[in-house]
N, C-alpha and C positions, 0 to 999 in steps of 0.2 A: 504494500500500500504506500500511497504517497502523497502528499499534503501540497496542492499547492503545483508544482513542478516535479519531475523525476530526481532528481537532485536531493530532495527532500523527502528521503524514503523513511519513514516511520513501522515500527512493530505495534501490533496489539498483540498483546499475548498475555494468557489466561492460563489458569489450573479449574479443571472441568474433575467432580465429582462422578465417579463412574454408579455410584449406586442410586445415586439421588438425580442423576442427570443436570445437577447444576451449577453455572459456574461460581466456584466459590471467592474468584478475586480475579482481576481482570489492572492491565497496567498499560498503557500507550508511552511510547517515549524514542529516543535514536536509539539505531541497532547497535548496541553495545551491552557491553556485561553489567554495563549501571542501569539498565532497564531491569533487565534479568535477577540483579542483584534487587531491585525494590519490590519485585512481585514475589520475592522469597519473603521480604521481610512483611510484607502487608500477610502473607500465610502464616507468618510466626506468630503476629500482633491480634491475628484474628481469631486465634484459640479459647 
């Protein structure tokens, strides 16, 4: 996906509940491991 122009490619990425079929936290941000690093932490803060 991408916001704007290709240049400006954006992740949405989620952690999806397999039993409940829902998604439990969802994070939009640049493709890097600081996206990836906040939708761990919003899974940790969300317990």
């Amino acid at each position: 996906m991408f916001v704007e122009n290709r240049k400006n490619k954006v992740w949405l990425i989620y952690a999806y509940h397999a039993k409940t079929s829902e998604i439990v936290a969802f994070v939009w941000g640049k493709r890097d491991l600081r996206t990836a690093l906040a939708l761990k932490r919003r899974l940790k803060n969300s317990k």
